[in-house]
C-alpha positions in Angstrom: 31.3 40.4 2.4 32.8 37.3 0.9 30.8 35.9 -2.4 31.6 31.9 -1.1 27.4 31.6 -0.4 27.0 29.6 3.2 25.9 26.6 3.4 22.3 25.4 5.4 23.4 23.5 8.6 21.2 19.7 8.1 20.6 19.3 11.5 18.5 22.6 12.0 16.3 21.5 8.9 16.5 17.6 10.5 15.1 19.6 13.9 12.8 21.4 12.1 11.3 18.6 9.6 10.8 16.4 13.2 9.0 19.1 15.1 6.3 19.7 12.2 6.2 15.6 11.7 5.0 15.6 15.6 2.3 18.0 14.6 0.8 15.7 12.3 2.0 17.5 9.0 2.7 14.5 6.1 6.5 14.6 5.1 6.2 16.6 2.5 4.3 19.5 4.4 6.4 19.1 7.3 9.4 19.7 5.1 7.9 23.1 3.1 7.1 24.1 6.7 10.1 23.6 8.1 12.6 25.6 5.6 9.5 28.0 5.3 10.3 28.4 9.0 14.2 28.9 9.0 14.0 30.7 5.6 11.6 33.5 7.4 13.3 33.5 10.8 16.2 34.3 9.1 18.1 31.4 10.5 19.2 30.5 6.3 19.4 34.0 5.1 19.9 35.3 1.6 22.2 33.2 -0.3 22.6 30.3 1.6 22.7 26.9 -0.3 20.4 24.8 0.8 21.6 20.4 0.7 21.3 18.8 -2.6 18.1 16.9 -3.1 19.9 13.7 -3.0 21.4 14.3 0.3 18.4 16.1 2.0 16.1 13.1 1.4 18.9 10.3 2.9 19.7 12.6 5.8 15.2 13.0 6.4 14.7 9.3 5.5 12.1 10.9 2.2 12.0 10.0 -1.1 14.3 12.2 -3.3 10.7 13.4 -5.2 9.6 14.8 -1.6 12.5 17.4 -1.7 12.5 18.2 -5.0 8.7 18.8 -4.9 9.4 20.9 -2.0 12.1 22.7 -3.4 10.2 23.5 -6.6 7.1 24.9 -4.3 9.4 27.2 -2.6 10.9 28.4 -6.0 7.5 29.0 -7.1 6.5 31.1 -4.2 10.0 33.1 -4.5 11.8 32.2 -2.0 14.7 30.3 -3.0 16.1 30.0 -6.6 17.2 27.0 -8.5 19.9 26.7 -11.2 21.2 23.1 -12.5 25.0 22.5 -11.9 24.9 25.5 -9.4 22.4 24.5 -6.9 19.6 25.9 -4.9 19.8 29.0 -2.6 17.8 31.1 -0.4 16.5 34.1 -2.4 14.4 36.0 0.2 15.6 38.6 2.4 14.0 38.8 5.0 12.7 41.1 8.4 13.5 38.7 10.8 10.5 39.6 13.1 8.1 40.2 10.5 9.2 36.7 9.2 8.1 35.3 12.1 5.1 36.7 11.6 4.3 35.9 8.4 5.7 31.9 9.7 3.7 31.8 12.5 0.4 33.0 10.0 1.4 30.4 7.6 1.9 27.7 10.3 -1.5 27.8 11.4 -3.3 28.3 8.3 -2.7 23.9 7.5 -4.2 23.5 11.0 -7.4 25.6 10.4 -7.8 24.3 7.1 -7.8 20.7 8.1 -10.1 22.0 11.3 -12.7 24.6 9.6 -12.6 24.8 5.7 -12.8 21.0 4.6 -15.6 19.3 4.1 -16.9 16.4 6.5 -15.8 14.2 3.4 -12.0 16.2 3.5 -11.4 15.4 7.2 -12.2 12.1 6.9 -9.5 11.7 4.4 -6.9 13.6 6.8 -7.9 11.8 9.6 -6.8 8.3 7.9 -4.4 9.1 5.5 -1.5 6.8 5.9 1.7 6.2 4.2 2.3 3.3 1.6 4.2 0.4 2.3 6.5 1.0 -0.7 9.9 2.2 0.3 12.9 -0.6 0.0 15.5 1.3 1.5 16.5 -0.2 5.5 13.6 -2.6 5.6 12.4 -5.8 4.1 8.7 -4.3 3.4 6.3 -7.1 2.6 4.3 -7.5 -0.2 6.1 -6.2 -3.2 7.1 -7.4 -6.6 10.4 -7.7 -7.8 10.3 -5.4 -10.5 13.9 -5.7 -11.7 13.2 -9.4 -12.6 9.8 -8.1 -14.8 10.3 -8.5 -18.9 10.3 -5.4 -20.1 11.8 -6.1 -23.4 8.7 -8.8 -23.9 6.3 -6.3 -22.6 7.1 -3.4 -25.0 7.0 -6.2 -27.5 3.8 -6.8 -27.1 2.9 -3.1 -26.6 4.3 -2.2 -30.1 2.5 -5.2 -31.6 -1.0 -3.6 -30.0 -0.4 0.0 -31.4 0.9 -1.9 -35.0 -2.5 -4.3 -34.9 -5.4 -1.3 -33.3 -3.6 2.0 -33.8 -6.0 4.6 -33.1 -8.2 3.0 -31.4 -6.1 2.8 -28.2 -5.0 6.6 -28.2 -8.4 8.0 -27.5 -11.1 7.4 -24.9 -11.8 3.4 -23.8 -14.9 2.2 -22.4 -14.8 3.0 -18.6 -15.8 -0.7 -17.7 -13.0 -2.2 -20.0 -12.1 -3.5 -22.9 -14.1 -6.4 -23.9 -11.0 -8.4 -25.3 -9.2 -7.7 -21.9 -12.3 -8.6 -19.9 -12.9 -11.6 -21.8 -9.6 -12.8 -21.3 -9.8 -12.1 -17.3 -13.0 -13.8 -16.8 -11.2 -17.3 -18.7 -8.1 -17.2 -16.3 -10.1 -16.8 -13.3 -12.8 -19.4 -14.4 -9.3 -21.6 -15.1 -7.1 -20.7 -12.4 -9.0 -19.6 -9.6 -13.3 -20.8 -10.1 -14.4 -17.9 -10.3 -17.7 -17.4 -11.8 -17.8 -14.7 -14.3 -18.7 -13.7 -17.8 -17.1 -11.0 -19.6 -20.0 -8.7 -18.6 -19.2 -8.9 -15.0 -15.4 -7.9 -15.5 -14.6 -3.7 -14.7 -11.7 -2.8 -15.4 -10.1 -0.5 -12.7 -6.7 0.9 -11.8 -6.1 -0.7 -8.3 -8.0 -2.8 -5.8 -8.3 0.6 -3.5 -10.4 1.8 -6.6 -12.5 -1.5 -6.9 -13.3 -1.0 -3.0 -13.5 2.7 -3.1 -16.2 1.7 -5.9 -18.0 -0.4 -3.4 -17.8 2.1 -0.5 -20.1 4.8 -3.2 -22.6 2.3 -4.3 -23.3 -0.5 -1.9 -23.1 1.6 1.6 -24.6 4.6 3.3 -22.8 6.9 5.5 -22.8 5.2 8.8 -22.8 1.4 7.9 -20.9 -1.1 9.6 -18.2 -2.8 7.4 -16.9 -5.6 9.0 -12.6 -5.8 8.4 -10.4 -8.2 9.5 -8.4 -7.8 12.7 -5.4 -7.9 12.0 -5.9 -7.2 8.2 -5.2 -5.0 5.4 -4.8 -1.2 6.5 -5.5 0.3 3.1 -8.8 -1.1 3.2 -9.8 -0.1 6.9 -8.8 3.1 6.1 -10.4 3.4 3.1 -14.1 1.8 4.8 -13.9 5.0 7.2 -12.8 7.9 4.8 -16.2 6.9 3.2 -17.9 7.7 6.6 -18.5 4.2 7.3 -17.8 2.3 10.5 -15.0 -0.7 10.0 -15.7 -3.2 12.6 -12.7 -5.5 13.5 -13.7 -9.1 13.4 -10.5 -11.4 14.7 -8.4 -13.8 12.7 -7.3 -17.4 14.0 -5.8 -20.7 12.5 -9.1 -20.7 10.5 -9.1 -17.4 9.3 -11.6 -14.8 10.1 -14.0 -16.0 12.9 -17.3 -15.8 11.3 -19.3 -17.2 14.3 -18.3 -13.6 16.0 -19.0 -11.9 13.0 -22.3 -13.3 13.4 -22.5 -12.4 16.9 -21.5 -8.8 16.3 -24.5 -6.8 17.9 -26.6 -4.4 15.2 -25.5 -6.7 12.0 -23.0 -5.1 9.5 -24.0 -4.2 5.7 -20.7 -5.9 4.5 -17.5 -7.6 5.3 -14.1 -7.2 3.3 -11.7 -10.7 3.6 -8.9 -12.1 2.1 -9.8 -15.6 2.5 -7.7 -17.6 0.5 -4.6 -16.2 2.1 -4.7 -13.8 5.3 -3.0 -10.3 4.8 -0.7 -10.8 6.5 -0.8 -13.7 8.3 -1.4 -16.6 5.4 -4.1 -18.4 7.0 -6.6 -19.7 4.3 -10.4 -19.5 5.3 -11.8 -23.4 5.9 -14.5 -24.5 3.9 -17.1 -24.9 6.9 -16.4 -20.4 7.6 -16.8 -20.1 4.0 -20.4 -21.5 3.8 -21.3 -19.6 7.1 -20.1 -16.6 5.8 -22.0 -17.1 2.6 -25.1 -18.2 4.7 -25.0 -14.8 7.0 -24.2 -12.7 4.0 -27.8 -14.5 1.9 -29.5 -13.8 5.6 -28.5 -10.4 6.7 -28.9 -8.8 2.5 -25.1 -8.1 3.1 -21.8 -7.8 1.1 -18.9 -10.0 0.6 -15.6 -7.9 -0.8 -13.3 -10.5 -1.5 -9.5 -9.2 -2.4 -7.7 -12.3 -3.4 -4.2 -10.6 -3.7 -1.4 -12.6 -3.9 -3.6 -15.9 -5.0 -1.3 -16.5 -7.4 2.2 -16.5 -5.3 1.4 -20.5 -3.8 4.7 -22.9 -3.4 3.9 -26.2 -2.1 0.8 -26.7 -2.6 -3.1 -26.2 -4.6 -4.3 -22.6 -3.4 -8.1 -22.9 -2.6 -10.4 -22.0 -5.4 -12.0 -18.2 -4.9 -14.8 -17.9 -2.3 -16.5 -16.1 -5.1 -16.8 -19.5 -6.7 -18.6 -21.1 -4.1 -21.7 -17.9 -4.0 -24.8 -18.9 -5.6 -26.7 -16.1 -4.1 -24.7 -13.0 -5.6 -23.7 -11.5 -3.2 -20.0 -11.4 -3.8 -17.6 -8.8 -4.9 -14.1 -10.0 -6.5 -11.2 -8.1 -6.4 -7.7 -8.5 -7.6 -4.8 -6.2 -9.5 -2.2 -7.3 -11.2 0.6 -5.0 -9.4 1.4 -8.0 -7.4 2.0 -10.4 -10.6 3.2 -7.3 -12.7 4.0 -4.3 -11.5 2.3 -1.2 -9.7 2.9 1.5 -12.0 0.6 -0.6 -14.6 -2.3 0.4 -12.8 -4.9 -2.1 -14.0 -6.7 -4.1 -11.7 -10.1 -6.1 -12.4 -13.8 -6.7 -10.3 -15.8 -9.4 -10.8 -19.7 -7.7 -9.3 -23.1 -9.6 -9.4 -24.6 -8.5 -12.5 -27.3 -6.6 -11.3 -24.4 -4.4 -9.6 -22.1 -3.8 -12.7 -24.1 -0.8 -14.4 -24.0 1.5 -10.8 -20.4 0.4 -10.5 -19.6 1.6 -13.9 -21.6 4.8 -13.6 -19.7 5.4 -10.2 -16.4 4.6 -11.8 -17.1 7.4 -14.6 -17.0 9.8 -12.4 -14.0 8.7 -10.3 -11.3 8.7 -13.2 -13.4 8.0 -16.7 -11.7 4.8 -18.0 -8.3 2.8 -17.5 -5.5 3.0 -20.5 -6.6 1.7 -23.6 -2.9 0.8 -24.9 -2.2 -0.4 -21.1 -5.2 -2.6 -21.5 -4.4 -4.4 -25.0 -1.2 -4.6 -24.2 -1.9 -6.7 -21.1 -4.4 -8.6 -23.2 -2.3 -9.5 -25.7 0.4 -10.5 -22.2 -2.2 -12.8 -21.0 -3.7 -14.5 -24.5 0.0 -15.2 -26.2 1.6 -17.2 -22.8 4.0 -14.5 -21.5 2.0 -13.9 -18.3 2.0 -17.1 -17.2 5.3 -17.7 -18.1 6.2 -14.7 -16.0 4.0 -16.3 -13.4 6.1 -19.9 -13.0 9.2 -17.8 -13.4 8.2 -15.7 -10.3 7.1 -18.5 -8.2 10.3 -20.0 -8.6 12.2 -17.2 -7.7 10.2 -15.6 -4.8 9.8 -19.5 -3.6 14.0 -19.7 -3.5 14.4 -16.1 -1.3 11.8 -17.1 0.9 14.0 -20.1 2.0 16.6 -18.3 2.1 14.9 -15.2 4.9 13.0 -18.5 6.8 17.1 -19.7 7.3 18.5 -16.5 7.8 16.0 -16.1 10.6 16.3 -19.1 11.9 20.3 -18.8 12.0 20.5 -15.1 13.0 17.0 -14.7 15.4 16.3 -18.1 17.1 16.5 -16.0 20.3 13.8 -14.3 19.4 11.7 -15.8 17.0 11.3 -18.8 14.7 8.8 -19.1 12.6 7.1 -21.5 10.7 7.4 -21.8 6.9 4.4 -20.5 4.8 3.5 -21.9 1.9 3.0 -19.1 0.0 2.2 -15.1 0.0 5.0 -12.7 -0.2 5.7 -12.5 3.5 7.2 -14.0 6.5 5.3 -13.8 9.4 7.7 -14.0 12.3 6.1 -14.9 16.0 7.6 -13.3 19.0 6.7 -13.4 22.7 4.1 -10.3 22.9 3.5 -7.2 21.4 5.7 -5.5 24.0 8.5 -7.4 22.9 7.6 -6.3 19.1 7.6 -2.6 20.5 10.6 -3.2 22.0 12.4 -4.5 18.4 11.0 -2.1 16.3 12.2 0.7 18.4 15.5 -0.2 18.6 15.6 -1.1 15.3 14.4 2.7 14.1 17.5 3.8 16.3 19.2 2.3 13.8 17.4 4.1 10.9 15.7 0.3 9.8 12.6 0.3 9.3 10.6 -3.0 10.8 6.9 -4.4 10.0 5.3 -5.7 13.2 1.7 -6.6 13.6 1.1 -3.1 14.8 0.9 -2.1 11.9 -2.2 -4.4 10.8 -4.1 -3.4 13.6 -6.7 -0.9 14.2 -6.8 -1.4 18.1 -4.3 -2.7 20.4 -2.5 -5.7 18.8 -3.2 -8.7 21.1 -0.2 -10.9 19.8 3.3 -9.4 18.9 5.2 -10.8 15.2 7.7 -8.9 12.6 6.3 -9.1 9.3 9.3 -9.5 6.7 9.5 -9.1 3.2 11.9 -10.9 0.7 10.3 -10.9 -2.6 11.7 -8.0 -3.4 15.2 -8.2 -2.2 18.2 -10.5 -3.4 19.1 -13.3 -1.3 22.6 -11.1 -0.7 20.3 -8.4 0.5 18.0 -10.4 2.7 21.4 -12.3 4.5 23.0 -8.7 5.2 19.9 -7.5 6.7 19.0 -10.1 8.7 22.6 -10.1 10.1 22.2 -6.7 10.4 19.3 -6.6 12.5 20.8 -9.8 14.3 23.5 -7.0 15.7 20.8 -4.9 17.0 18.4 -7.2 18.7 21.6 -9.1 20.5 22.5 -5.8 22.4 19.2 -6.1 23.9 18.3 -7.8 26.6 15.4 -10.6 25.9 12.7 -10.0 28.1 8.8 -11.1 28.2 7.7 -8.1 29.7 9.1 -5.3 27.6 
């Protein structure tokens, strides 16, 4: 027998990986599953070298850190072995039918886990997890920051500078609402830049705005409340609303933004409503002043909630954003959200909420119990970010940038898709909402665009039921204008070998 070790044939793990993705599995269990599968049907016996991590995760369309993750379980459980500069190779030799077995045992043990041993809490989760609009590879995906443009070199500055000037104090346990100099500083530059009404005291500190409304899912609601959402809207937070048992009622979106006088119609009243209000996720509309009052009005009527997440407030071009809804409450009874993954970057992991104040102590004490506290040297240095200018210098510098590729993806659309679409320029966000003639036509793009391996935003995927208008959402803040051209002339390519058609 020849020592040369054989080498795993992709398209039987691509085959495999897609059968366990259409029973629901997330990537990363689909992928353990599927060379779990091969590995103890004996179809990549002993020795065989399975693809490079590199190469697995292009030819599945998975990040690199899903493969090796996998690769590392399957080490750990003995059946392949891993050695840097050689490779990694199937260790287990196998009975081919008691493999099968032992598979067909393993396969079904996810399933009746999901189905049987998790609590009512657990299959909640399951039932809406949902993948992060992160990735950057074949798509414009909306909503992210450029994080090659971000000062690093003046952020470690000023992270050195808060270890020289508090030392100790910022390598052990913080308070879990925040640090008073940070909270301070966020309760001025929303007071400043946005109205928000806030002291210090009202500030918590959290890691993301899913964690601010997570926090407000535990203290304000009861299993079984109505949450009102917007339709379309923010999928995070939907999702989020009914992992904590609650029901998330759509309330629709026009010109206006969300349509308070059906909220108000909405039969058996609703314990709370989450809104972006001074710029629609994803669609930019701003709520008018008239909806705002209403919406305050029903919320001091009905004892309900207000979340507002006011996400990308910061990313306006052409004109004054209006001031925080938040501002405008003078009966308490809303909840302001923001993070600072937008304006910085993700993997900081600090956002902020601004709660009535007779709210703050629950939300603290529900907080302790979630994570503890947020960084304590991630915290000072932001402070010291914000107080010594560099944040809002970062802040005009952004503008300008993100203003400059958004004209440049509004042309490129207009040059490349005016068959199809041409939409109208926003004035801010970190979007481009692209109209086309229905949802079926938006079916019809996107699926000839995943042909392609490109992966396209369409209102779809801001709906919880059955999308009544159809629109690509596209991304460009994080993308050179190079990359936005080529992509946009890329996809031109694949829509003009369609046929247009209204009726999909």
């Amino acid at each position: 027998m020849s020592d040369t070790p054989r080498h795993a044939d992709d398209a039987a793990i691509l085959a495999a990986f897609a059968q366990q993705r259409r029973q629901g599995l997330t990537r990363r269990s689909a992928l353990h599953q599927a060379l779990l599968q091969l590995i103890a049907a004996g179809e990549l016996p002993w020795r065989t070298q399975l693809p490079p991590s590199r190469a697995l995760a292009a030819r599945l369309t998975v990040a690199r850190d899903t493969v090796e993750q996998t690769y590392a379980r399957l080490e750990a459980e003995g059946f392949i072995s891993r050695t840097v500069g050689r490779g990694s190779f199937v260790r287990y030799r196998c009975d081919t039918l008691l493999g099968r077995e032992l598979l067909a045992t393993a396969a079904g043990q996810e399933a009746r886990l999901a189905e049987r041993e998790l609590s009512d809490r657990g299959r909640a989760l399951l039932a809406v997890s949902h993948t992060p609009h992160t990735s950057r590879q074949a798509s414009l995906t909306p909503s992210l920051a450029d994080l090659r443009a971000f000062p690093i070199e003046q952020w470690l500055q000023q992270e050195k500078q808060a270890l020289r000037r508090h030392g100790e104090r910022l390598l052990g346990y913080a308070d879990p609402q925040g640090l008073p100099e940070l909270r301070a500083e966020i309760a001025r530059y929303l007071q400043r830049e946005r109205g928000v009404k806030a002291t210090a005291e009202q500030v918590i500190v959290v890691t993301s705005s899913q964690q601010a409304l997570a926090l407000c899912t535990q203290v304000l609601f009861d299993p079984g409340d109505a949450v009102f959402v917007e339709e379309p809207g923010y999928q995070g937070a939907k999702k989020l609303v009914q992992s904590a048992g609650l029901q998330a009622r759509p309330i629709g979106i026009d010109e206006q933004g969300l349509d308070v006088g059906q909220l108000m119609q909405a039969s058996g009243g609703g314990r709370g409503v989450y809104i972006t209000p001074s710029h629609h996720y994803p669609l930019g509309y701003s709520l008018s002043l008239e909806r705002r009052l209403a919406l305050l009005q029903w919320a001091q009527r009905q004892r309900a909630w207000i979340i507002e997440d006011d996400y990308d407030a910061e990313f306006n071009y052409d004109r004054q954003t209006k001031a925080a809804l938040q501002g405008l409450d003078s009966g308490g009874r809303t909840l302001y959200i923001g993070t600072f993954s937008k304006t910085l970057f993700p993997g900081l992991r600090i956002g902020f909420m601004i709660a009535p104040p007779q709210l703050v102590r629950p939300l603290v004490a529900a907080r302790q119990f979630q994570d503890g506290y947020t960084s304590a040297l991630a915290q000072m240095t932001l402070f010291h970010f914000l107080h010594e200018g560099d944040y809002a210098e970062h802040l005009r510098n952004m503008r300008t940038l993100y203003k400059a590729r958004l004209n440049v993806l509004y042309d490129a659309v207009h040059r490349h898709l005016a068959a199809w679409t041409r939409p109208a320029l926003p004035q801010g966000g970190l979007q481009l909402v692209c109209p086309l003639a229905d949802a079926a036509t938006e079916r019809r793009l996107v699926a000839a665009a995943a042909e392609r391996g490109i992966r396209l935003y369409g209102l779809a995927d801001f709906y919880t039921g059955t999308p009544q208008r159809g629109a690509l959402v596209l991304g460009f803040s994080a993308y050179t204008p190079d990359e936005i051209v080529r992509f946009i002339a890329t996809l031109a390519q694949v829509f003009n070998a369609l046929p247009v058609a209204s009726d999909g």
